[in-house]
PDBQT receptor file of N, H, CA, C and O in Angstrom, charges set to zero:
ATOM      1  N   UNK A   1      19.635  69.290 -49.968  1.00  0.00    +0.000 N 
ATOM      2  CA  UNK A   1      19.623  68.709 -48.636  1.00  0.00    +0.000 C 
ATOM      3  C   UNK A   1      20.526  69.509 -47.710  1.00  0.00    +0.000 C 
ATOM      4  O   UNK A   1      21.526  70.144 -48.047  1.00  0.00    +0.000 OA
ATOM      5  N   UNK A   2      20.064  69.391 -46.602  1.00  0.00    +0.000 N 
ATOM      6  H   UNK A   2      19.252  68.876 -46.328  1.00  0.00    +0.000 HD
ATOM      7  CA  UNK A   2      20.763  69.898 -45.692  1.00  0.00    +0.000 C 
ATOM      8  C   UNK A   2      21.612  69.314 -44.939  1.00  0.00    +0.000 C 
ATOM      9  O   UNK A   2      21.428  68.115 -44.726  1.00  0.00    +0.000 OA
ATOM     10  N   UNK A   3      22.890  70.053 -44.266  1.00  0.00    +0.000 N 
ATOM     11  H   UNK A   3      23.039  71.026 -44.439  1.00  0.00    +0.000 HD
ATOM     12  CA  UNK A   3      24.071  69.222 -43.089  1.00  0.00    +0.000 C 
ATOM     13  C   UNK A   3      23.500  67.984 -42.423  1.00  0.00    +0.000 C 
ATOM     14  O   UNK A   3      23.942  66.845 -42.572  1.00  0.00    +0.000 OA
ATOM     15  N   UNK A   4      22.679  68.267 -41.825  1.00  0.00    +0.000 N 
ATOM     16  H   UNK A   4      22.320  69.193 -41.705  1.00  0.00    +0.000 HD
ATOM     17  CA  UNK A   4      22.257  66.925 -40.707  1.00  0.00    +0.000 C 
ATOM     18  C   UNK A   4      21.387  66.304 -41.286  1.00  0.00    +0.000 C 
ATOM     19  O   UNK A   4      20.802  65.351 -40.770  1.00  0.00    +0.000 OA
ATOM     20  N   UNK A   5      21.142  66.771 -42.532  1.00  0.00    +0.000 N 
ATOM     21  H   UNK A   5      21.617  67.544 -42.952  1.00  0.00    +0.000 HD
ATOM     22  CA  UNK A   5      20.250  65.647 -43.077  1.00  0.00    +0.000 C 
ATOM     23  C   UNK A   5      21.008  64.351 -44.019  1.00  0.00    +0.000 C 
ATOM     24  O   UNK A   5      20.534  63.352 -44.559  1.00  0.00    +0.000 OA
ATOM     25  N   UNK A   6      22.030  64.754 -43.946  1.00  0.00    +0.000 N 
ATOM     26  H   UNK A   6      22.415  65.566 -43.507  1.00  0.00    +0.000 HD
ATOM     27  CA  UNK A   6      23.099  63.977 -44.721  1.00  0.00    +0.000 C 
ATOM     28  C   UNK A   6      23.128  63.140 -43.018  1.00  0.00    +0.000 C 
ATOM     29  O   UNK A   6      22.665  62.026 -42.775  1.00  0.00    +0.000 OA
ATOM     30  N   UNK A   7      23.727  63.960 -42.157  1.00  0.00    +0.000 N 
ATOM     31  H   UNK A   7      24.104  64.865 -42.355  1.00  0.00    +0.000 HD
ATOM     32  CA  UNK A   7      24.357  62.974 -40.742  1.00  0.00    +0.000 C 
ATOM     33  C   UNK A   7      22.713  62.101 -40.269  1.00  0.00    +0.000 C 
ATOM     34  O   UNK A   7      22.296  61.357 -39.381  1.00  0.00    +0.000 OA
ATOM     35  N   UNK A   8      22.524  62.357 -40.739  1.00  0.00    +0.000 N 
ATOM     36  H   UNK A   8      22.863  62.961 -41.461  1.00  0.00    +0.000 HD
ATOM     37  CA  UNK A   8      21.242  61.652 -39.854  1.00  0.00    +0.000 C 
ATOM     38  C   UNK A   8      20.771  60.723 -40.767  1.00  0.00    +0.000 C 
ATOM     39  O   UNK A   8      20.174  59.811 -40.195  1.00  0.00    +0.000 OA
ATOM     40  N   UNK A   9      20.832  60.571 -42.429  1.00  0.00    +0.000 N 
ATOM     41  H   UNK A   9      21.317  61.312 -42.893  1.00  0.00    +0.000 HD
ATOM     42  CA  UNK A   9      20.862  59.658 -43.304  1.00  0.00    +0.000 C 
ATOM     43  C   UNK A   9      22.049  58.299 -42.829  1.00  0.00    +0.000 C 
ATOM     44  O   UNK A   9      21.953  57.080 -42.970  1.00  0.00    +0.000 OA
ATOM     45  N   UNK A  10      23.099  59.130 -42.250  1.00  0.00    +0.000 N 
ATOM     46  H   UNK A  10      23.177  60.120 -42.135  1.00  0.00    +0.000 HD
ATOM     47  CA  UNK A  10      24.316  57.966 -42.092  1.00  0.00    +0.000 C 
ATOM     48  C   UNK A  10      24.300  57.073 -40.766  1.00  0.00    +0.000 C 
ATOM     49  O   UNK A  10      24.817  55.970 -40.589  1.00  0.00    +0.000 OA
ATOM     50  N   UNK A  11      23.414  58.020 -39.714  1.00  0.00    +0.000 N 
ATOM     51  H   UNK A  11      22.994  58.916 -39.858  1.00  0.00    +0.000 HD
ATOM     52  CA  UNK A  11      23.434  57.446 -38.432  1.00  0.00    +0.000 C 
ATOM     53  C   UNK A  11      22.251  56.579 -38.046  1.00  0.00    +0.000 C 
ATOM     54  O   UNK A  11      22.093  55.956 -36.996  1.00  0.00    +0.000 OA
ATOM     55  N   UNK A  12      21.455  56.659 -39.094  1.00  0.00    +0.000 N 
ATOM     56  H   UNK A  12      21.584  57.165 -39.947  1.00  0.00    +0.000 HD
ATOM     57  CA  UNK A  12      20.038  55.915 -38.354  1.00  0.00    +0.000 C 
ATOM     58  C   UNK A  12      20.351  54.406 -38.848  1.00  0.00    +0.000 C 
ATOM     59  O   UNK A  12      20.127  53.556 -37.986  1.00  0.00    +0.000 OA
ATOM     60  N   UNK A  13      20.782  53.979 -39.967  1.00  0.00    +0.000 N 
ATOM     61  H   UNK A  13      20.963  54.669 -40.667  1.00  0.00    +0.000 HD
ATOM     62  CA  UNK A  13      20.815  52.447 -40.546  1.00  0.00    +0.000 C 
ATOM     63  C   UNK A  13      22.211  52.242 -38.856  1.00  0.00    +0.000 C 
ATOM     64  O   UNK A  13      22.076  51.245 -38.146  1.00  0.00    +0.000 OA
ATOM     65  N   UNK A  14      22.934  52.906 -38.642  1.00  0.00    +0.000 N 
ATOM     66  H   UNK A  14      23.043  53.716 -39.218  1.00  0.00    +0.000 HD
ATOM     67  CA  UNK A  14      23.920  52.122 -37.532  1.00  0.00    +0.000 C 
ATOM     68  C   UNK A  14      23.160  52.544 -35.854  1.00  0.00    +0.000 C 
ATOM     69  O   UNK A  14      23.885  52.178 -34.929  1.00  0.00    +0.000 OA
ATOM     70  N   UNK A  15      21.808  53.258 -35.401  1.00  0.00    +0.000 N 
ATOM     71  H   UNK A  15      21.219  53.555 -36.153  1.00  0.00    +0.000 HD
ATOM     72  CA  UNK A  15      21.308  53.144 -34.531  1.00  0.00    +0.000 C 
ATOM     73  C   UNK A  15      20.768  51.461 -34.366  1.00  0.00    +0.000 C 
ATOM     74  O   UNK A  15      21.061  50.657 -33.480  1.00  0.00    +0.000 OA
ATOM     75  N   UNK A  16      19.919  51.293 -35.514  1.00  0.00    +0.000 N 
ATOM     76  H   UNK A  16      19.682  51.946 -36.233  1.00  0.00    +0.000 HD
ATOM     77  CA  UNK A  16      19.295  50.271 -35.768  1.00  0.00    +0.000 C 
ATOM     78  C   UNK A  16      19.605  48.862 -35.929  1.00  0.00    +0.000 C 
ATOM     79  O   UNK A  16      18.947  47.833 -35.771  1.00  0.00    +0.000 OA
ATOM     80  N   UNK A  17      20.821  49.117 -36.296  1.00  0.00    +0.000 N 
ATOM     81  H   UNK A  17      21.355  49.952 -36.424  1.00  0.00    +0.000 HD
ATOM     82  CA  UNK A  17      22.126  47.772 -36.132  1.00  0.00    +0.000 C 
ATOM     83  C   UNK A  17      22.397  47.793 -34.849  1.00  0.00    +0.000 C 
ATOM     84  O   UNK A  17      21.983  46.804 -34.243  1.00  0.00    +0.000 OA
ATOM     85  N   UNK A  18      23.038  48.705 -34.132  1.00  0.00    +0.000 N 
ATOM     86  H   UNK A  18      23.374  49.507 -34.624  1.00  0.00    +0.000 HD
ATOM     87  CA  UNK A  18      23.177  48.095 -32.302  1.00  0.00    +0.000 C 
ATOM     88  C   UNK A  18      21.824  47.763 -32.163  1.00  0.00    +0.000 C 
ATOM     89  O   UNK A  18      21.738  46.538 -32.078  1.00  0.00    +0.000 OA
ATOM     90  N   UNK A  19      20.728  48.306 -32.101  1.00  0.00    +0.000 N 
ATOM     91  H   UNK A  19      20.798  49.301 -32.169  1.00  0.00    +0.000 HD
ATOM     92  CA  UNK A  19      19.442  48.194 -31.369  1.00  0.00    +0.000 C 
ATOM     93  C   UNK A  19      19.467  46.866 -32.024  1.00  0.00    +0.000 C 
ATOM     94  O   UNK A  19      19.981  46.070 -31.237  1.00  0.00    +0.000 OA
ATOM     95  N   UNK A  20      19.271  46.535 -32.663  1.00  0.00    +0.000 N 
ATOM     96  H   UNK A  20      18.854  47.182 -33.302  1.00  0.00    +0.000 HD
ATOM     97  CA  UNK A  20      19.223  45.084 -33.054  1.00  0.00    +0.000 C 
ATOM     98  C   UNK A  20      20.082  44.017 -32.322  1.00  0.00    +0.000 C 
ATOM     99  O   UNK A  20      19.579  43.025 -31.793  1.00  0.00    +0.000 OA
ATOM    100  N   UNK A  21      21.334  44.271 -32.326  1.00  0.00    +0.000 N 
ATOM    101  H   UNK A  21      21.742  45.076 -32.756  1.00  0.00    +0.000 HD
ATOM    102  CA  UNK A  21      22.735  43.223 -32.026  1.00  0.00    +0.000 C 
ATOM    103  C   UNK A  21      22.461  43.646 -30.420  1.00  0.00    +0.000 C 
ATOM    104  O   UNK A  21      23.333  43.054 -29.785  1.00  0.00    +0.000 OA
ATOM    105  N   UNK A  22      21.659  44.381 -29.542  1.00  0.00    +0.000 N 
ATOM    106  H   UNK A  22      20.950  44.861 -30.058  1.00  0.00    +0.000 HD
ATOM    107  CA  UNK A  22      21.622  44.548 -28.015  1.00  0.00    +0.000 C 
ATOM    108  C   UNK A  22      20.217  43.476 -27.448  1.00  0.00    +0.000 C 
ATOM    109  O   UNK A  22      20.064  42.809 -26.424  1.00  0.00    +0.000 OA
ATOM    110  N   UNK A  23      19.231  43.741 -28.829  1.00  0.00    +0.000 N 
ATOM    111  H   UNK A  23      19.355  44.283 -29.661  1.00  0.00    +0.000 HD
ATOM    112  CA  UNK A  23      18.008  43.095 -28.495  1.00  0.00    +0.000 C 
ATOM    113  C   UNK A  23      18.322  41.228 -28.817  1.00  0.00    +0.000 C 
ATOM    114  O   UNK A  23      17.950  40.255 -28.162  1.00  0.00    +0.000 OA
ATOM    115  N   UNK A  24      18.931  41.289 -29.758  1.00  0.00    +0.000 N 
ATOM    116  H   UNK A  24      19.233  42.080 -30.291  1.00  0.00    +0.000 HD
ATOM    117  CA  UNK A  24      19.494  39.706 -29.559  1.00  0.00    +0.000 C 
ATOM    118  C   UNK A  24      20.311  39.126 -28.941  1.00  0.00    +0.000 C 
ATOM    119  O   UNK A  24      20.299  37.902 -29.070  1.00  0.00    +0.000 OA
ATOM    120  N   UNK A  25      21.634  39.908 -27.769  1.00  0.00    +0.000 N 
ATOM    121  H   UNK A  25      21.644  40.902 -27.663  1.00  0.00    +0.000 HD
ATOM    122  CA  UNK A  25      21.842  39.873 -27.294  1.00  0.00    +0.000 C 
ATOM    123  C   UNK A  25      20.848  39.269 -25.798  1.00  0.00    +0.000 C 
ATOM    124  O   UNK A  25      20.884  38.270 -25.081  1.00  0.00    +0.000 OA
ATOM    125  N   UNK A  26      20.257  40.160 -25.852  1.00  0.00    +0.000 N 
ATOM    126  H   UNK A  26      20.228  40.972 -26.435  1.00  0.00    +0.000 HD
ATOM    127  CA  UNK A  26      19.653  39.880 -24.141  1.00  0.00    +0.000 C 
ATOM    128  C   UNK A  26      18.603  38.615 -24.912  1.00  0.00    +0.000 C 
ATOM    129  O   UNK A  26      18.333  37.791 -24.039  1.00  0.00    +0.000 OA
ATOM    130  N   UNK A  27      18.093  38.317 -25.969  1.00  0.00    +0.000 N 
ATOM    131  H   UNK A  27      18.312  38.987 -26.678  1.00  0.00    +0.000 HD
ATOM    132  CA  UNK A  27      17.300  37.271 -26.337  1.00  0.00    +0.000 C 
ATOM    133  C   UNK A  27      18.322  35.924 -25.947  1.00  0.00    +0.000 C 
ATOM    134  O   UNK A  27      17.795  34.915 -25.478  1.00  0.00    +0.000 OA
ATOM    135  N   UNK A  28      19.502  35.967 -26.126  1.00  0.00    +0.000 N 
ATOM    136  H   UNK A  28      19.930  36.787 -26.507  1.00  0.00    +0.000 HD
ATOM    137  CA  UNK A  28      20.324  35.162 -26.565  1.00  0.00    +0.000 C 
ATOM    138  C   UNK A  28      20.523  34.507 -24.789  1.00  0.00    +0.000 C 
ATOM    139  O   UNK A  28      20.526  33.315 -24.479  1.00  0.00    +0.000 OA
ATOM    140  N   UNK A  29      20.709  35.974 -23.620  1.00  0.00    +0.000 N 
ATOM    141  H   UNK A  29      20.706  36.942 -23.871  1.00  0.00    +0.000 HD
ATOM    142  CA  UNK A  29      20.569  35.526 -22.439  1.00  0.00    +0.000 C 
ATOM    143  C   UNK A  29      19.901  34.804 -21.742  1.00  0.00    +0.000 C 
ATOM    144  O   UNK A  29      20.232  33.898 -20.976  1.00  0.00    +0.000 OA
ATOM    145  N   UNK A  30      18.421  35.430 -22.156  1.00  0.00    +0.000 N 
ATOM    146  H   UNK A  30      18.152  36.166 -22.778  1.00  0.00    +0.000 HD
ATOM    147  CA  UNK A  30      16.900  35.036 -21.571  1.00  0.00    +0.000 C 
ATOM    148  C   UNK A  30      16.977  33.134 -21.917  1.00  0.00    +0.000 C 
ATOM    149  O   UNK A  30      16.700  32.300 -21.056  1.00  0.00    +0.000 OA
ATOM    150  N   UNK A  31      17.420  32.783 -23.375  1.00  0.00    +0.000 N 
ATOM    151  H   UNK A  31      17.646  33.461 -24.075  1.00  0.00    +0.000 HD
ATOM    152  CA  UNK A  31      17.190  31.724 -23.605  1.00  0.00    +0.000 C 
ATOM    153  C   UNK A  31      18.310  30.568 -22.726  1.00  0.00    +0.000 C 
ATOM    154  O   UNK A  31      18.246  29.455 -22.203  1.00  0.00    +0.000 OA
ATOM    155  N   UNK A  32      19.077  31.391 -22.911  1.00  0.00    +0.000 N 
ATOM    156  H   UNK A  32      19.129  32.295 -23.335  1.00  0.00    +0.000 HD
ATOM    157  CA  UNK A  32      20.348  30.172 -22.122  1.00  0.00    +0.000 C 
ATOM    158  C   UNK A  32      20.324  30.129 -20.403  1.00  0.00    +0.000 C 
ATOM    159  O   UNK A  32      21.091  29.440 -19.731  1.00  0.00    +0.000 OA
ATOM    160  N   UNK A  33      19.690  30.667 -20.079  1.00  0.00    +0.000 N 
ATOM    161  H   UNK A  33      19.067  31.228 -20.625  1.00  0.00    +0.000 HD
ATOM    162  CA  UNK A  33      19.342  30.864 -18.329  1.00  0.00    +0.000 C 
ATOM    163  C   UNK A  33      20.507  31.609 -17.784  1.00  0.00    +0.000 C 
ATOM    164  O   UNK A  33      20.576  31.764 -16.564  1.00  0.00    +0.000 OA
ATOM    165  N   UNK A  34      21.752  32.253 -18.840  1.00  0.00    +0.000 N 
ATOM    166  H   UNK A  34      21.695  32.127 -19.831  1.00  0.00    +0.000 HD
ATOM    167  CA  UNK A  34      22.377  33.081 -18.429  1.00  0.00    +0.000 C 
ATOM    168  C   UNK A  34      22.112  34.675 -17.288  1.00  0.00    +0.000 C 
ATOM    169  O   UNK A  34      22.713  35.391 -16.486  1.00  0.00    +0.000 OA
ATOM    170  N   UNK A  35      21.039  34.536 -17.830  1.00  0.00    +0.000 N 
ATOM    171  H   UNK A  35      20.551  33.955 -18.482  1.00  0.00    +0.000 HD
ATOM    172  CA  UNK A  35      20.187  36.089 -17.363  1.00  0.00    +0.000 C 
ATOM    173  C   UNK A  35      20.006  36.062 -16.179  1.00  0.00    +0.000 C 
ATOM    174  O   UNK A  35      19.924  37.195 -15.705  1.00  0.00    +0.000 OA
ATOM    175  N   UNK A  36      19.873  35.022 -15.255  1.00  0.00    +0.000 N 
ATOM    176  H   UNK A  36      19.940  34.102 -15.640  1.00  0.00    +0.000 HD
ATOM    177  CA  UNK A  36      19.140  34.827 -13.994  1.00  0.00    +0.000 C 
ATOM    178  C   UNK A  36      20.729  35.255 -13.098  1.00  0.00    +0.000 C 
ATOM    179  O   UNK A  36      20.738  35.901 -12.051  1.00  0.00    +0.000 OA
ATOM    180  N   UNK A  37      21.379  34.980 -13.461  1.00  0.00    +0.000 N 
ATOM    181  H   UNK A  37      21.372  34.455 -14.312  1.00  0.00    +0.000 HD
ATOM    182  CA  UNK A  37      23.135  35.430 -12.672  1.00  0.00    +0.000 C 
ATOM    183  C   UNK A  37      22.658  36.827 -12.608  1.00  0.00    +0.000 C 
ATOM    184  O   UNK A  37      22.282  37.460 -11.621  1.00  0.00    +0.000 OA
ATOM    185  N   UNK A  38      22.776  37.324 -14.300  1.00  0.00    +0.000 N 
ATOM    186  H   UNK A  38      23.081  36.810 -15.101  1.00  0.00    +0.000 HD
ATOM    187  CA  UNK A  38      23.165  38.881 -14.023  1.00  0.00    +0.000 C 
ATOM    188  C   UNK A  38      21.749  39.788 -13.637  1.00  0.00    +0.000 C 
ATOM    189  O   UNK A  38      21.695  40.995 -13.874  1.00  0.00    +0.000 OA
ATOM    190  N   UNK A  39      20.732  39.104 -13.073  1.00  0.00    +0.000 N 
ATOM    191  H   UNK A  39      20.776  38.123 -12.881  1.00  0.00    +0.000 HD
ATOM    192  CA  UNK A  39      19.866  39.669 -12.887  1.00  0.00    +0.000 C 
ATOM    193  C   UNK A  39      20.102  39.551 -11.300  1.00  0.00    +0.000 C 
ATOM    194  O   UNK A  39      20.237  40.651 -10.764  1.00  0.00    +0.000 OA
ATOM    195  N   UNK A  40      20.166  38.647 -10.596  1.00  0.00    +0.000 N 
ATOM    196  H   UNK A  40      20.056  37.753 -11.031  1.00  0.00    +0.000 HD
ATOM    197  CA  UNK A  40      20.796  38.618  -9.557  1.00  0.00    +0.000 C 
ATOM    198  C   UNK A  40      21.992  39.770  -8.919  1.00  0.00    +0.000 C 
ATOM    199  O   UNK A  40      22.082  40.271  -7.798  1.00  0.00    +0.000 OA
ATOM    200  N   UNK A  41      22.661  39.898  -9.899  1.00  0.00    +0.000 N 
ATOM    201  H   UNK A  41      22.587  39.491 -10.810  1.00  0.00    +0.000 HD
ATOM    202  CA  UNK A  41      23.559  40.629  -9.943  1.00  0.00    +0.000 C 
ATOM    203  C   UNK A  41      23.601  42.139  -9.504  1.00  0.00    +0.000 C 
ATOM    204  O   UNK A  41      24.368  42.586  -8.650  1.00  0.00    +0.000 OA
ATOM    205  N   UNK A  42      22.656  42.871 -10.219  1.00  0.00    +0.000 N 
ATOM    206  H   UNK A  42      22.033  42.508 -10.912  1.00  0.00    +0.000 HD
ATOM    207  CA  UNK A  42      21.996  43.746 -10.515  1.00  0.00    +0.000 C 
ATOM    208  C   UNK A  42      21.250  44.105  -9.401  1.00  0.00    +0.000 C 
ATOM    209  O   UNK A  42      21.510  45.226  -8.965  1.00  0.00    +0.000 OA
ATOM    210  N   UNK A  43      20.312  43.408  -8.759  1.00  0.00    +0.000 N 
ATOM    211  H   UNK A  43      20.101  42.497  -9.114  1.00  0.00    +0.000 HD
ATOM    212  CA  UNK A  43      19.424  43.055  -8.224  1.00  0.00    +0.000 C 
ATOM    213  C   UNK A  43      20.870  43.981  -6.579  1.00  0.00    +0.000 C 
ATOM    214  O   UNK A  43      21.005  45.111  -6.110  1.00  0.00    +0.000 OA
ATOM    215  N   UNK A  44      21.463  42.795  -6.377  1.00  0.00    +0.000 N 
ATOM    216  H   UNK A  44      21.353  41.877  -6.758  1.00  0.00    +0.000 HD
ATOM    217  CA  UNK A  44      22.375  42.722  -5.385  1.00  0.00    +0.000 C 
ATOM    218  C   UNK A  44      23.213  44.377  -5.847  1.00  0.00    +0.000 C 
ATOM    219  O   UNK A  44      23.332  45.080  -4.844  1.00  0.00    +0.000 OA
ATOM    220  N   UNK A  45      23.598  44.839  -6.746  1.00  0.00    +0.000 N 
ATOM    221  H   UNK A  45      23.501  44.268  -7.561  1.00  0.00    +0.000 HD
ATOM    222  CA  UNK A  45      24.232  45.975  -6.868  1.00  0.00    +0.000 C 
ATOM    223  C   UNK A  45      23.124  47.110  -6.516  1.00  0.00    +0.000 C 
ATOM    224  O   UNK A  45      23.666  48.044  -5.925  1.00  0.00    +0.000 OA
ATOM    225  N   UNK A  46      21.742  47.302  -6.703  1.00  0.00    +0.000 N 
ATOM    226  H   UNK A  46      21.301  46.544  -7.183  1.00  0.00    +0.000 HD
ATOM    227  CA  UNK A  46      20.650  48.316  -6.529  1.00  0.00    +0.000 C 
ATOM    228  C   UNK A  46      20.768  48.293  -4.801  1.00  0.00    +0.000 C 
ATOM    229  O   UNK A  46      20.767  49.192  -3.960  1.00  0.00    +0.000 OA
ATOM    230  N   UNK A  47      20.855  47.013  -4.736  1.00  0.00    +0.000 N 
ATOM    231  H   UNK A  47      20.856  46.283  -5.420  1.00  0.00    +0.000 HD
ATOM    232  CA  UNK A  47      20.447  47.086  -3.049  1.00  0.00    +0.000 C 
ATOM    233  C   UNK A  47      21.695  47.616  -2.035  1.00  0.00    +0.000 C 
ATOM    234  O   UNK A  47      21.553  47.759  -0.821  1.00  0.00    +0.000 OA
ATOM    235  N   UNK A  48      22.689  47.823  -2.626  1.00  0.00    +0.000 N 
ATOM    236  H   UNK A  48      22.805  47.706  -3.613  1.00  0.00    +0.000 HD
ATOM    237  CA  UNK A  48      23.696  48.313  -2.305  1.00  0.00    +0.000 C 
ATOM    238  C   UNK A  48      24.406  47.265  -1.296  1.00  0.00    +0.000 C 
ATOM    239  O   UNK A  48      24.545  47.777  -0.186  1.00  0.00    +0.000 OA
ATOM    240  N   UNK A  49      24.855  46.043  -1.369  1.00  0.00    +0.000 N 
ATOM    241  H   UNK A  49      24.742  45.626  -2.271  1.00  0.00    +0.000 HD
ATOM    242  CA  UNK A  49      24.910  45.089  -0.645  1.00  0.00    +0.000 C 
ATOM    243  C   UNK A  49      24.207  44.683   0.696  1.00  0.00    +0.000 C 
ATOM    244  O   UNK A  49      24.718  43.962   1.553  1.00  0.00    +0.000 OA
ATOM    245  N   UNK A  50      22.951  45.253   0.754  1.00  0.00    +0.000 N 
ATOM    246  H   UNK A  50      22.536  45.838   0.057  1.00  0.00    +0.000 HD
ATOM    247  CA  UNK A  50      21.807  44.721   1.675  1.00  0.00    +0.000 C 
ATOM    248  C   UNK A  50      21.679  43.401   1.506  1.00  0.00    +0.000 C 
ATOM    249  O   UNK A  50      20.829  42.777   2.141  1.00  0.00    +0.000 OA
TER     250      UNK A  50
């Protein structure tokens, strides 16, 4: 085996753990009506306080 095939054996199981813990995250928002603030939020930061 090769160098990065070792690093890339070690890094993909911990890509897949955030991608996971980010996607339940925002699930976790959507459900509690938390989301509608920071979408607002967002919303109001793009527009540059328009």
């Amino acid at each position: 085996m090769k160098r990065g095939q070792i690093v890339w054996d070690a890094l993909v199981p911990w890509i897949i753990a955030i991608g996971a813990a980010v996607l339940l995250f925002l699930i976790y928002l959507i459900l509690t009506d938390k989301a509608t603030n920071a979408l607002d939020y967002l919303r109001n930061l793009f527009r540059f306080g328009k």
